[in-house]
C-alpha positions as a printed NumPy array, in Angstrom:
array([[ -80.863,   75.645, -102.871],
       [ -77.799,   76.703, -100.471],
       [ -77.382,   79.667, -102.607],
       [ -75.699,   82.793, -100.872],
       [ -78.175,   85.986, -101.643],
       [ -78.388,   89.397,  -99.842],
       [ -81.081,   91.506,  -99.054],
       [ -81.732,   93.972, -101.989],
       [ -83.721,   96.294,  -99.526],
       [ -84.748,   96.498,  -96.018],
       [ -87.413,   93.573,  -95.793],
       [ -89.988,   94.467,  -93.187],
       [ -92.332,   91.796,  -91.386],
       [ -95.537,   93.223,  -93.327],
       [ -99.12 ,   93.629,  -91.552],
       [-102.18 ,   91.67 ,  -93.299],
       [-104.498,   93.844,  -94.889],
       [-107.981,   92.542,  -93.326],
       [-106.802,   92.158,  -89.816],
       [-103.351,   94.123,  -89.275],
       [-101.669,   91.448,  -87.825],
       [ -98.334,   89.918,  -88.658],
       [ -97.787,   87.539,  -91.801],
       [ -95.443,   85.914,  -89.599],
       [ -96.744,   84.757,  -86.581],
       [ -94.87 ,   85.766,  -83.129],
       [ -93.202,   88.595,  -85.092],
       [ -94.441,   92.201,  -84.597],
       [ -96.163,   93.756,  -87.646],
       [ -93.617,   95.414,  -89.482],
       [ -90.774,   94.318,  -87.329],
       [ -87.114,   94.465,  -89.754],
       [ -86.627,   91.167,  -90.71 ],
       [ -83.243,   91.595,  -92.728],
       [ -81.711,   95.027,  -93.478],
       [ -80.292,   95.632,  -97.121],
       [ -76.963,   93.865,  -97.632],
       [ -77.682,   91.509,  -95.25 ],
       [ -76.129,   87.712,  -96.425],
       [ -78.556,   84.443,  -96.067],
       [ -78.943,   81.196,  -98.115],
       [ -81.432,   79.815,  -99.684],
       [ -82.958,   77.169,  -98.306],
       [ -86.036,   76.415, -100.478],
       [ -88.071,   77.555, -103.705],
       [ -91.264,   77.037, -104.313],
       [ -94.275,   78.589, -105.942],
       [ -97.928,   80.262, -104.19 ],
       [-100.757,   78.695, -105.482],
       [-101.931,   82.755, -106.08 ],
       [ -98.65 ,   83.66 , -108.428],
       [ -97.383,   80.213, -109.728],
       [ -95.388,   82.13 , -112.252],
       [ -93.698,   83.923, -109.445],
       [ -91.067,   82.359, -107.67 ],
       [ -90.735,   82.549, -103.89 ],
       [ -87.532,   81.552, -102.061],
       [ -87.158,   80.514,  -98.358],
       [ -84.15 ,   82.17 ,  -96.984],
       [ -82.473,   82.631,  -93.726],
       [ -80.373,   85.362,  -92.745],
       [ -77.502,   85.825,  -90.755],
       [ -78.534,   87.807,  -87.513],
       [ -74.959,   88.666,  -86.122],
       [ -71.263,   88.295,  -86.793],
       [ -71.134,   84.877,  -86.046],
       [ -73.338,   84.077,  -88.893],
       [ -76.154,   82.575,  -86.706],
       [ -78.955,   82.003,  -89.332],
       [ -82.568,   83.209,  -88.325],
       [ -86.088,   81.405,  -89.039],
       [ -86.539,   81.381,  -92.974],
       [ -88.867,   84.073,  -94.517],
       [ -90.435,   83.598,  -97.827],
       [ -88.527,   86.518, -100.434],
       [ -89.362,   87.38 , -103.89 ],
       [ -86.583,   87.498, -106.564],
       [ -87.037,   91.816, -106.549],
       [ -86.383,   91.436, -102.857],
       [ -82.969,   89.719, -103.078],
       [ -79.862,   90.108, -104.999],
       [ -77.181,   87.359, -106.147],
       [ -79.357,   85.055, -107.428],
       [ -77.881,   82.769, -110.299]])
């Protein structure tokens, strides 16, 4: 935890398959949520219950030049880049 990563790609708020709503609540469906090369930390890693070999990290990302973080969203490892 507190590790700096970056965005590998553009991560996109994605839309749930049975209803088309948001995965994230309050958060359009497929709203940007970090654009490739964008810095956060990690905050958290865990595990789903549906892929417990598959690590999932909780990162927030820096939303402007000031480096204000925004709410964490849950990553894989293919969807972030400077992990130790």
């Amino acid at each position: 935890m507190g590790d700096m990563v970056f965005a590998a790609h553009d991560l996109y708020n994605e839309s749930l398959e049975e209803t088309g709503e948001s995965s994230i609540p309050g958060v359009e469906p497929d709203a940007l949520l970090a654009a490739a090369g964008t810095r956060g930390v990690v905050v958290n890693v865990g595990h789903a219950q549906e892929m417990p070999n598959e690590e999932i990290y909780l990162v927030r990302f820096e939303i402007d030049a000031d480096g204000t973080l925004a709410e964490p969203i849950g990553c894989l490892s293919d969807e972030l880049s400077g992990l130790n």
